[in-house]
KOLTI-692817 format. One record per residue: x, z, y of N, C-alpha, C, O in turn; residue in three letters. Coordinates in pm, whole numbers, plus 32768, in hexadecimal, padded with zeros to 4 digits. Example, Ala and Ser with C-alpha at 12.3 -4.5 7.8 and 13.67 -1.06 7.14 Angstrom:
<rs>
8527830C7DC784CE830C7E3E8528830C7EB68590834E7EB4ALA;850582C47F1F855782CA7F96850A83138003853D83248072SER;
</rs>
This chain:
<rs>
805480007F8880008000800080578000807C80B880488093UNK;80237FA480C680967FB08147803C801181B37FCA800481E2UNK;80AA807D81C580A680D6824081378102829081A480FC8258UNK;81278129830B816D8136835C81E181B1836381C78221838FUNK;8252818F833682B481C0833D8329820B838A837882628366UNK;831281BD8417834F81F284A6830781A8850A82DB81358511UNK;830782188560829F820685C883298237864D835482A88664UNK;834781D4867E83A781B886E08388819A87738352812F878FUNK;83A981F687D6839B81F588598421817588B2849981768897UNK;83DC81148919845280E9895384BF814D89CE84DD81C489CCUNK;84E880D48A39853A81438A8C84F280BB8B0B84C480498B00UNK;850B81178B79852C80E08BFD858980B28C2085E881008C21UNK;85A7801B8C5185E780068C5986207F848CDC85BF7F3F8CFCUNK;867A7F678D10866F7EE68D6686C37E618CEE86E67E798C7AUNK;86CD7DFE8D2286D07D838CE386F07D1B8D3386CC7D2C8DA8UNK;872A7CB18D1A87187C3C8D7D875F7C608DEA87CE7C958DDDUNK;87047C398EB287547C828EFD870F7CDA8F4986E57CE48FBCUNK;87117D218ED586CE7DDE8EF486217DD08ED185C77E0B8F0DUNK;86147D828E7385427DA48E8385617E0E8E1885A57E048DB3UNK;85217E708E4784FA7F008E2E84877EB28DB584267E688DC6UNK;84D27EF38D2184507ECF8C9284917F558C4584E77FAC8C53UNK;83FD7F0E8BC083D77F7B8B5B84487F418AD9840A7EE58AA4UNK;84A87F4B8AA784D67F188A2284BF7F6889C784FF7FCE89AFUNK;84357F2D897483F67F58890C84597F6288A484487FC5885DUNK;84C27F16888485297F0F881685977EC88812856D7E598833UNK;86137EBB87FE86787E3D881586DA7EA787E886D37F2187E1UNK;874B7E3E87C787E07E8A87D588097E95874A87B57EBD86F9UNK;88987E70871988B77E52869488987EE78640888D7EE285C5UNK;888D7F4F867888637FE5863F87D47FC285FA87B87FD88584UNK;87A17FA0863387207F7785C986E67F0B85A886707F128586UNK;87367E7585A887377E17857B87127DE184F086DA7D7684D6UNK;873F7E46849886E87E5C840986A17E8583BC86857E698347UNK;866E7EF8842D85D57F1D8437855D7ECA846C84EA7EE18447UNK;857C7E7084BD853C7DFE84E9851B7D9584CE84B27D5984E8UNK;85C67D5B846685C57CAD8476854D7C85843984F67CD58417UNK;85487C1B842C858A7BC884A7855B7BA2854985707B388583UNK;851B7C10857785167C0B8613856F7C778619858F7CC585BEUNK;85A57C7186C786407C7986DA860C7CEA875086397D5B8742UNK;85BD7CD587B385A07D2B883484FA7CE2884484CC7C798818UNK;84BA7D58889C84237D4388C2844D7D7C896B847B7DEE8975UNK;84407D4689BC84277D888A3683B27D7B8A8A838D7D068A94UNK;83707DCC8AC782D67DD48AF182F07DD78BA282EE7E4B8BCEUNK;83077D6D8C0B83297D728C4D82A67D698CCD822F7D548CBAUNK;82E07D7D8D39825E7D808DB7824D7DEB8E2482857E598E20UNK;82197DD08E6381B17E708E9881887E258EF481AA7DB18F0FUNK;810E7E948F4380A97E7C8FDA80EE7E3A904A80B97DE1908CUNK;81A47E7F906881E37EAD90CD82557E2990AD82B47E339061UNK;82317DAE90F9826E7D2B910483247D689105836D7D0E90DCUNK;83637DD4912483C77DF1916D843C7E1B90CE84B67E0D90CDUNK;83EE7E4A906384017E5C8FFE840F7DCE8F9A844C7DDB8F30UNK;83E27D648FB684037CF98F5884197C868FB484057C238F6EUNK;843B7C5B903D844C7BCB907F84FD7BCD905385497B6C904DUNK;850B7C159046859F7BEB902C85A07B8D8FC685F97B398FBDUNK;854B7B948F7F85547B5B8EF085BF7B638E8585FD7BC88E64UNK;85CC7AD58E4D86877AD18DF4866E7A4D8DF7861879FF8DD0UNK;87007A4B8E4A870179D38E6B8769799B8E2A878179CE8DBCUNK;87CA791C8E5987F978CA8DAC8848792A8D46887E79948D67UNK;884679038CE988A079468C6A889B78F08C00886B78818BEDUNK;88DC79408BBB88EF78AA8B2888B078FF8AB588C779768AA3UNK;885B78AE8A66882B78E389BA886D784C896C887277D2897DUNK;88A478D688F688E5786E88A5889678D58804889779508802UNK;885B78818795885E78CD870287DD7905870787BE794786A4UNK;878B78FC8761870C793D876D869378FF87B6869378C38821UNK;860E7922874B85B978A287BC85867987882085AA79F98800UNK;851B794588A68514796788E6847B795A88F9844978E988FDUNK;840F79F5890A838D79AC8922837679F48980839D7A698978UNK;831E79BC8A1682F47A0A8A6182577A168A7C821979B38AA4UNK;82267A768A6A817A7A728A8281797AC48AD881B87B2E8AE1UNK;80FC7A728B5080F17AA08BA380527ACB8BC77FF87A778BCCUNK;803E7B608BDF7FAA7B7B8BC27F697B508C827F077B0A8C9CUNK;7FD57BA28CFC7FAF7B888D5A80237B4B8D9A80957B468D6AUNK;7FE27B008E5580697AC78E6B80857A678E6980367A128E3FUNK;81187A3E8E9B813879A38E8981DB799E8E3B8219799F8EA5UNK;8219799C8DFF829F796D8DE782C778BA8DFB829278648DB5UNK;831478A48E4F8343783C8E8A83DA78178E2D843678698E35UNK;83EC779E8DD9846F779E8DA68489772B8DB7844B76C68DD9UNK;852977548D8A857376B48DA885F076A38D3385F476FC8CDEUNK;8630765C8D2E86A4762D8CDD86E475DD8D1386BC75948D6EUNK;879075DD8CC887E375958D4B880275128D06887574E68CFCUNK;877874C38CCB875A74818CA986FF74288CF786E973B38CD9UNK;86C7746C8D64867674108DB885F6741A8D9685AA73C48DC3UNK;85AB74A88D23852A74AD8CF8851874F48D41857975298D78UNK;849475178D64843F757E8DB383BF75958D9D8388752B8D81UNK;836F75F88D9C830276138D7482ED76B48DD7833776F58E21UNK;824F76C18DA081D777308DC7819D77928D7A813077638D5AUNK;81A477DE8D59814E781C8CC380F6787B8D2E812178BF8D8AUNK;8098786D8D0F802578B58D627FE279098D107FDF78DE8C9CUNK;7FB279668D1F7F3B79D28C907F1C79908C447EDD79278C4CUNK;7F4C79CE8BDF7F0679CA8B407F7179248B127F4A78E78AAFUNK;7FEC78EB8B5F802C78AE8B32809478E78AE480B1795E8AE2UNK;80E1786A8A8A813F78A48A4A81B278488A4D818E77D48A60UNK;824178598A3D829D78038A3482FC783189A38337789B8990UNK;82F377CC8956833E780988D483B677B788C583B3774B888BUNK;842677EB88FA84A47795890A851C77AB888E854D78158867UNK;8533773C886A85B7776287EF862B770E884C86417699886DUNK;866A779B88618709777288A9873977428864877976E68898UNK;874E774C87B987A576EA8764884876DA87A3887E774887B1UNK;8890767987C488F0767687C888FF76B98846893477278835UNK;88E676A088BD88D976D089338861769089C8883B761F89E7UNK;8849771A8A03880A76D18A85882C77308AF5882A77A78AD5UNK;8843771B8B538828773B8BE187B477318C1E878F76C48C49UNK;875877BD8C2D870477B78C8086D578488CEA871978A58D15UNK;866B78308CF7864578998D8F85BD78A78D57859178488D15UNK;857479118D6984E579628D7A84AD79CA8DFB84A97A448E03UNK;848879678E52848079D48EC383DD79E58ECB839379838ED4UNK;83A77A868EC583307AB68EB482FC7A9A8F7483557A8A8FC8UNK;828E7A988F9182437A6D8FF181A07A968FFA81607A688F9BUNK;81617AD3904580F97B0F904F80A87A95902480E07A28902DUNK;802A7A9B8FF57FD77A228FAB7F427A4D90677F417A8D90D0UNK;7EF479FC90207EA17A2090847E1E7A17902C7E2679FB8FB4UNK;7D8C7A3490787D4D7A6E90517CBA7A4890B97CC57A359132UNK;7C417A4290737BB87A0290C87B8C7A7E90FC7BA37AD590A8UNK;7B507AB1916F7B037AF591847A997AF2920D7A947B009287UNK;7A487AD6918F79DE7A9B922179D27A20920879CC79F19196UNK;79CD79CF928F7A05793692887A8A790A92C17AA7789F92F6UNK;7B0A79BF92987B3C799792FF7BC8798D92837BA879CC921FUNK;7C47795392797C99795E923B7D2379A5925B7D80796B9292UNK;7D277A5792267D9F7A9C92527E017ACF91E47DFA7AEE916DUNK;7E657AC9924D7ECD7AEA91D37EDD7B4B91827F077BAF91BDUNK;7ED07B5891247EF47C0290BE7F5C7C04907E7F827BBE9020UNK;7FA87C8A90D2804A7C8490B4807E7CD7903180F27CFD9021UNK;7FEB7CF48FB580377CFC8F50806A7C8E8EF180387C218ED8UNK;81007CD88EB181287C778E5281227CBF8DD5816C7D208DC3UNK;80DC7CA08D8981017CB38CCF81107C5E8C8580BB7C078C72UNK;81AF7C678C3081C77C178BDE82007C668B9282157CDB8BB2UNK;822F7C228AFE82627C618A7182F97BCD8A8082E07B588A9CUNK;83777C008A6683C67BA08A1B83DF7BD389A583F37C4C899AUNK;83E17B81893D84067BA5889B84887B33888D848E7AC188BBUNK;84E27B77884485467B03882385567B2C877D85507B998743UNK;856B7AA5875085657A9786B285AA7A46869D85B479D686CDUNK;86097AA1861986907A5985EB86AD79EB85B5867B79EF8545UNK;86EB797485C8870979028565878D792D84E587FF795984F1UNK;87347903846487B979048401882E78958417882C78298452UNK;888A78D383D788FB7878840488E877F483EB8913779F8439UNK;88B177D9838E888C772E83A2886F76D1840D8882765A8427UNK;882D7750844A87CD76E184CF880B772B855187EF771285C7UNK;885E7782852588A6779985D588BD773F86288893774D869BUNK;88F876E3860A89487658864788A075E886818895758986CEUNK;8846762C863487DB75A8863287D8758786AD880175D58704UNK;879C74EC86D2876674C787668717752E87C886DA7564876CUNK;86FD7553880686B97579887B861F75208893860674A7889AUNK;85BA75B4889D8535757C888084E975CC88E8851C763A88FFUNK;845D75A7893F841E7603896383A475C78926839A754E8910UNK;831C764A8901829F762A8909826B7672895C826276EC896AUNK;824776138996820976568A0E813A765E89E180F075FE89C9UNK;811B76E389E5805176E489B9802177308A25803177A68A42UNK;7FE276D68A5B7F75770A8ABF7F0177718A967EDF77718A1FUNK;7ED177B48ADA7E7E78348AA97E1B77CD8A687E1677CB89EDUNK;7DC777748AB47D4E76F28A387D66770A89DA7D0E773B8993UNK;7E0376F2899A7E11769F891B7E30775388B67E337754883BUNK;7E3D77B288F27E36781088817DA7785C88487D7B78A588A1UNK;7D74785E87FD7CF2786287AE7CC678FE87B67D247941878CUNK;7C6A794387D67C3F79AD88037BF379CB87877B82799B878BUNK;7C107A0E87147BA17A2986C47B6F7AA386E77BA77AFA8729UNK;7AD07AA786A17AD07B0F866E7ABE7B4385D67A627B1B858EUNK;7B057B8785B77B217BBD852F7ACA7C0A84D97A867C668506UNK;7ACA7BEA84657A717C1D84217A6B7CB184267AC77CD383DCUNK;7A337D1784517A4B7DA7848D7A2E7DAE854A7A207E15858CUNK;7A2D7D41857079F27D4285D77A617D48864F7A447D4686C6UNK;7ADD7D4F861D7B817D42868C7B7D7CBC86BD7B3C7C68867FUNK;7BBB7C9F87247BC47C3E879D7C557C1D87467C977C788714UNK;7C797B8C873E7D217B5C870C7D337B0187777CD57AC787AEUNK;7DAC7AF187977DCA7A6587A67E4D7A4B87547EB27A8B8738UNK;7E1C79D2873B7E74799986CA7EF3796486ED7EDB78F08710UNK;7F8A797D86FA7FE079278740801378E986BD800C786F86A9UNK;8051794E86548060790985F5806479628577809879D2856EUNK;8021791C85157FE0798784917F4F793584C17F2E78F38524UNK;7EFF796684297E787966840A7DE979D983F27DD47A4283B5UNK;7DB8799C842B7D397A1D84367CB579C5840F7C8C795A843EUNK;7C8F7A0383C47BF07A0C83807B837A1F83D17B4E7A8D83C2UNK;7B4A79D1842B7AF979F084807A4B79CD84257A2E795B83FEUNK;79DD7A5B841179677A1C83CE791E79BD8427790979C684A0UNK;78F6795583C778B578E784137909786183F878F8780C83A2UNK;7963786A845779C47813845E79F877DD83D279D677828387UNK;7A70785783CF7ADC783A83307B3A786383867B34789D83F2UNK;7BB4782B832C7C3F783783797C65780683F17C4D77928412UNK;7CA8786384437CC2782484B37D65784684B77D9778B3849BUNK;7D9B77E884D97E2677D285097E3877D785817DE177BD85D4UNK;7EE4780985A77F4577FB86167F65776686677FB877148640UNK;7F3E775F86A07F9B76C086DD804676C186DD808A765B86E8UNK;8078774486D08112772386B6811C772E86118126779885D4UNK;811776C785E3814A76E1854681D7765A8517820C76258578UNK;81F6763E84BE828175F684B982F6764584D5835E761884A7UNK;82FE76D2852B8360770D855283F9771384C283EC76FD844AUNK;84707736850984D2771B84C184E677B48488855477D4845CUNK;847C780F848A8498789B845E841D78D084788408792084D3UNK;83B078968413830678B2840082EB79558431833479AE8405UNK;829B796A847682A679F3849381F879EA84CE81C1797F84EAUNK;81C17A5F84D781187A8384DB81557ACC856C81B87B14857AUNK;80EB7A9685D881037AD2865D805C7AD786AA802E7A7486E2UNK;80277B3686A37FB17B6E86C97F8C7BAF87117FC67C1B8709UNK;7F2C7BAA87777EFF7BF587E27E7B7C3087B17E157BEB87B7UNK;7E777CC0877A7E0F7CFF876C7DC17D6987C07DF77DBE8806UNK;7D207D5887AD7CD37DB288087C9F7E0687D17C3E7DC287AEUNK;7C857E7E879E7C1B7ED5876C7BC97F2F87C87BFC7F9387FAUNK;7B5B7F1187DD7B0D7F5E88337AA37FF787947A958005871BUNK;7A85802B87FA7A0D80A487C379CC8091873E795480978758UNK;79D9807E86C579A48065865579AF7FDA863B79427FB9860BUNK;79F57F7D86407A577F29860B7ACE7F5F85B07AE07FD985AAUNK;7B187F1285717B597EF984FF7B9F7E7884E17B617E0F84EBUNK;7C367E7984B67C6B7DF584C57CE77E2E843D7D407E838433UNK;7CB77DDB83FB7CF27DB883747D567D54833A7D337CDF833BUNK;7DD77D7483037E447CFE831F7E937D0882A47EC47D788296UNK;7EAA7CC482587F107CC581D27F8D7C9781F17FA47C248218UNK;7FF67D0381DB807A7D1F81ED80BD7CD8816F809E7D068101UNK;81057C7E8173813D7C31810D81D37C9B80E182237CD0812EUNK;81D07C9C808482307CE4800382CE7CBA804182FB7C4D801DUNK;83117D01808C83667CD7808583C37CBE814484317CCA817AUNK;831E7C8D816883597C7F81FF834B7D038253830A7D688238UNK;839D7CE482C4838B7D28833783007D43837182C07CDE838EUNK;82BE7DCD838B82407DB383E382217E1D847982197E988478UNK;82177DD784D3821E7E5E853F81DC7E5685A081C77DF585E8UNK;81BC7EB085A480FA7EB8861481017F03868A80E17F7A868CUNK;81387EB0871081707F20879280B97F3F87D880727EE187FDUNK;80A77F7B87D980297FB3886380837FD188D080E3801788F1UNK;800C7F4F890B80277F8889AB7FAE7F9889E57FC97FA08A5DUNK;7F3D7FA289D87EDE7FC98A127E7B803E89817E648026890AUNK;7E5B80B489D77DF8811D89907E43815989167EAC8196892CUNK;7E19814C889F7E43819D88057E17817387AA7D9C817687AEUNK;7E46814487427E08811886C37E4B813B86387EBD812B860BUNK;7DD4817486067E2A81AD85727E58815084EB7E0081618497UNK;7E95811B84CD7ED880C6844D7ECC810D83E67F29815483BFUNK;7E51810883A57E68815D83217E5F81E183287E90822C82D4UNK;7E14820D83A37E1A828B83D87E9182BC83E07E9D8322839DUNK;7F108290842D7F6782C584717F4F829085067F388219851CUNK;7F5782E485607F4182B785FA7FAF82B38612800882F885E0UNK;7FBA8236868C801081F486977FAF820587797F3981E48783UNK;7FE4822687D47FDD821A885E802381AB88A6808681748875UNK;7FEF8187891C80418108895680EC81368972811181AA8983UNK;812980E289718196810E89B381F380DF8928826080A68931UNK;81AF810488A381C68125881C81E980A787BD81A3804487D1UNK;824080A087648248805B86F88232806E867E827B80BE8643UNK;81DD8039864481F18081858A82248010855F82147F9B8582UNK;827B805484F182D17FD8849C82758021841D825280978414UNK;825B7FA983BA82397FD0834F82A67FA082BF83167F6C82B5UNK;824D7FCC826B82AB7FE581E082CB7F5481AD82907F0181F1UNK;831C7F1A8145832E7E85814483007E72809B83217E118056UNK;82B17EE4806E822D7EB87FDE81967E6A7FEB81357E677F9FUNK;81AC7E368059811E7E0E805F80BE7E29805880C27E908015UNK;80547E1380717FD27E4280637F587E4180E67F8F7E1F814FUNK;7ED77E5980F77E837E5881707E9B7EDA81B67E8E7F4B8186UNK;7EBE7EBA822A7E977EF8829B7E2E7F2D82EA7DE67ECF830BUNK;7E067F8F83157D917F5E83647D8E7FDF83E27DAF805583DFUNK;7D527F7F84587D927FBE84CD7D0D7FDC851B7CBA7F80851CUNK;7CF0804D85597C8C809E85A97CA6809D85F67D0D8065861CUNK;7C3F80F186537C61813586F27C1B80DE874E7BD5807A873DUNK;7C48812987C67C1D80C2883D7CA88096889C7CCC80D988FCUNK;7CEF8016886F7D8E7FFF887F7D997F4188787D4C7EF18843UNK;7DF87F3088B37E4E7E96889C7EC27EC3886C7EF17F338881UNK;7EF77E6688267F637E4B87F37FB57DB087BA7F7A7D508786UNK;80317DB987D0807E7D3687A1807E7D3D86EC80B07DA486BFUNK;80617D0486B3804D7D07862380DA7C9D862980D87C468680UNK;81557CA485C981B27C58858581E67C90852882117D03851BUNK;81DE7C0A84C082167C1A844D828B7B998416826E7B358458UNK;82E37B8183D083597B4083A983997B9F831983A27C178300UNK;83C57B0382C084327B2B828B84BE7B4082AD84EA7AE582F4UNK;851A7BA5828E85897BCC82DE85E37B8382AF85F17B728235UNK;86337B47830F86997AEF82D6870B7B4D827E874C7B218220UNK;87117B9C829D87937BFF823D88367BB68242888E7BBC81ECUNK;88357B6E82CC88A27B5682FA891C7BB2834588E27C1F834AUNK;89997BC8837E89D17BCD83A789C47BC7846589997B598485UNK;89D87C0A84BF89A67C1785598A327C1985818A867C658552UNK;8A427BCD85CF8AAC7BC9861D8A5E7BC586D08A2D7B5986F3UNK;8A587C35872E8A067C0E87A58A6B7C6188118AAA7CCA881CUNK;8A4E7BE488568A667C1088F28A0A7BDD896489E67B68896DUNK;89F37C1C899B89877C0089D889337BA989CC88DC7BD58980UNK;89177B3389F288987AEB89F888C07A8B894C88767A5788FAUNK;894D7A97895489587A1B88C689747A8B885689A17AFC886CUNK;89537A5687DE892B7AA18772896A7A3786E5892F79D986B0UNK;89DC7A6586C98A077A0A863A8A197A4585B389CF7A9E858AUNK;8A5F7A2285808A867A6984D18AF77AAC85058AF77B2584F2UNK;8B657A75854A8BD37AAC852D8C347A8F85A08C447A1985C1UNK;8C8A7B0A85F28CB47B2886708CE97AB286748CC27A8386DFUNK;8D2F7A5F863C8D7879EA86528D4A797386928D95791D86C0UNK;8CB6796F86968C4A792C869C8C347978872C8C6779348785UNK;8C0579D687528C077A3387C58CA679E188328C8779BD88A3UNK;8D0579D388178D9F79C488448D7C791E884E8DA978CA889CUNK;8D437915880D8D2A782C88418CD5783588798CEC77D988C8UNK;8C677862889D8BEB787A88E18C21789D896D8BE7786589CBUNK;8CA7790A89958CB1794E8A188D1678EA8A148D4D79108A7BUNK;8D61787F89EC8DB7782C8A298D8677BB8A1B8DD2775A8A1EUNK;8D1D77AD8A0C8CC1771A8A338C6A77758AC28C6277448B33UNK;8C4D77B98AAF8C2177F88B408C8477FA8B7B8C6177F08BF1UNK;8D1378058B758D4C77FA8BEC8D9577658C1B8DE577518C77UNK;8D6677178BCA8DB4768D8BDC8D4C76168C088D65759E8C18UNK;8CC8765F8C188C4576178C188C0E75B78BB78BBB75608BCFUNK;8C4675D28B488C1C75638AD38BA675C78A828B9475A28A0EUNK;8B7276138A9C8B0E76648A508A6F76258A538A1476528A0DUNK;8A6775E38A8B89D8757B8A4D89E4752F89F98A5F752489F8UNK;89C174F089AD89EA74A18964897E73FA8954898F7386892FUNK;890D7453898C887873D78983880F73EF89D387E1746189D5UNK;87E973AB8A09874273AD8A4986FB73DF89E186F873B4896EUNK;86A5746C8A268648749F89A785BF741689C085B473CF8A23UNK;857574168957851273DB892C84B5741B895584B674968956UNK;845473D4897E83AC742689CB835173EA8991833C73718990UNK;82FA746889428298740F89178213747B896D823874E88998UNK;81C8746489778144749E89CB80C474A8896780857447893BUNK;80A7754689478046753888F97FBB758D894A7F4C75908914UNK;
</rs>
């Protein structure tokens, strides 16, 4: 039966250049309690003064990169000449693969009231980064970019709110409903769950993988262990149904762990320091891109 094993608090922290966030998890100390996701950071607030700094260019090399954005605007670029918008309820699921250079600068979104259109200077977003096995470190450079439309809002048999980014949910009526990011180079279940007041949301933990359920909004019990926002439960890797209460949201992900080797320094992430040492002398010689990432728009 899968139940919850450690129930893990993040830290406060700055990032980038200085946005004041939540890092739910990261850092080679618990990298194998995790894999194969690498860091979750829950970034934002009301107070524009705390996130305009943004993070601006840097290099990912060995790791794709996802950013969901609940409020807000994130504005990005690459020194590739791409540029884009992710506005609420967008997502950008980027595999740095061999390497990219880019920028994420957060930006107040705006907002109807009345007939009149004003700005609302909160930002909430989640970044998750998830590891490539050594096979596909080197791969090309990819973004999918999914507009809030294209991700599927079920509701679940038990009466929970999903949205589907990637993984499958059983919606009655319907049938199966799928993620619009699927093909990924390291299959992984990435879910936005709602449980309100006598609802119920039910999920089968595959034998073997990684599974971990952060709340950030209200409390919800997994099997009757409570779990508060702020909170992570990692669960056990025997498989089995889940099932989650309360009145709470949460990021639902699950993956098989690559059971590789971590070599990390900051933003690039390889097997082995040597790999780390060609990475910082292609960063210093400017040969560290290697390709135009690929855009596909879902």
């Amino acid at each position: 039966m899968a139940r919850v094993v450690h129930v893990l608090r993040g830290n406060w922290t700055r990032d980038g250049a200085g946005v004041r966030l939540y890092r739910v998890f990261g850092g080679p100390t618990l990298a194998e309690l995790t894999d194969p996701f690498l860091l979750l950071d829950h970034f934002g607030s009301r107070y524009p003064h705390e996130y305009l700094m943004g993070f601006p260019w840097h290099p990912h090399r060995g790791i794709q990169t996802v950013t969901y954005l609940l409020k807000g605007e994130v504005r990005h670029a690459d020194s590739m000449g791409y540029r884009g918008v992710l506005g609420a309820g967008d997502l950008q699921w980027m595999t740095a693969g061999s390497g990219i250079f880019h920028e994420e600068m957060p930006r107040p979104g705006r907002a109807r009231v009345g007939d009149r259109e004003v700005e609302n200077p909160e930002v909430s977003a989640f970044q998750l980064w998830v590891n490539l096995p050594r096979a596909l470190k080197m791969s090309d450079p990819e973004y999918k970019n999914v507009k809030a439309s294209s991700v599927p809002r079920v509701v679940a048999d038990g009466g929970a709110v999903v949205k589907v980014v990637a993984g499958r949910v059983y919606e009655p009526g319907t049938g199966v409903v799928e993620g619009p990011v699927s093909g990924l180079k390291v299959p992984v279940v990435y879910m936005d769950v709602a449980v309100a007041e006598g609802a119920f949301f039910r999920f089968a933990t595959r034998e073997g993988h990684t599974v971990l359920a952060y709340v950030f909004e209200g409390a919800v019990d997994f099997n009757g262990r409570r779990v508060s926002a702020g909170e992570l439960a990692v669960f056990n890797r025997e498989g089995g149904e889940v099932e989650a209460r309360g009145v709470g949201r949460f990021l639902l992900l699950s993956g098989r762990p690559l059971e590789e080797p971590i070599a990390w320094w900051g933003p690039i992430v390889m097997n082995t320091w040597d790999e780390i040492l060609e990475a910082r002398r292609e960063l210093a010689e400017g040969i560290f891109v290697k390709k135009g990432a690929r855009v596909v728009d879902l």
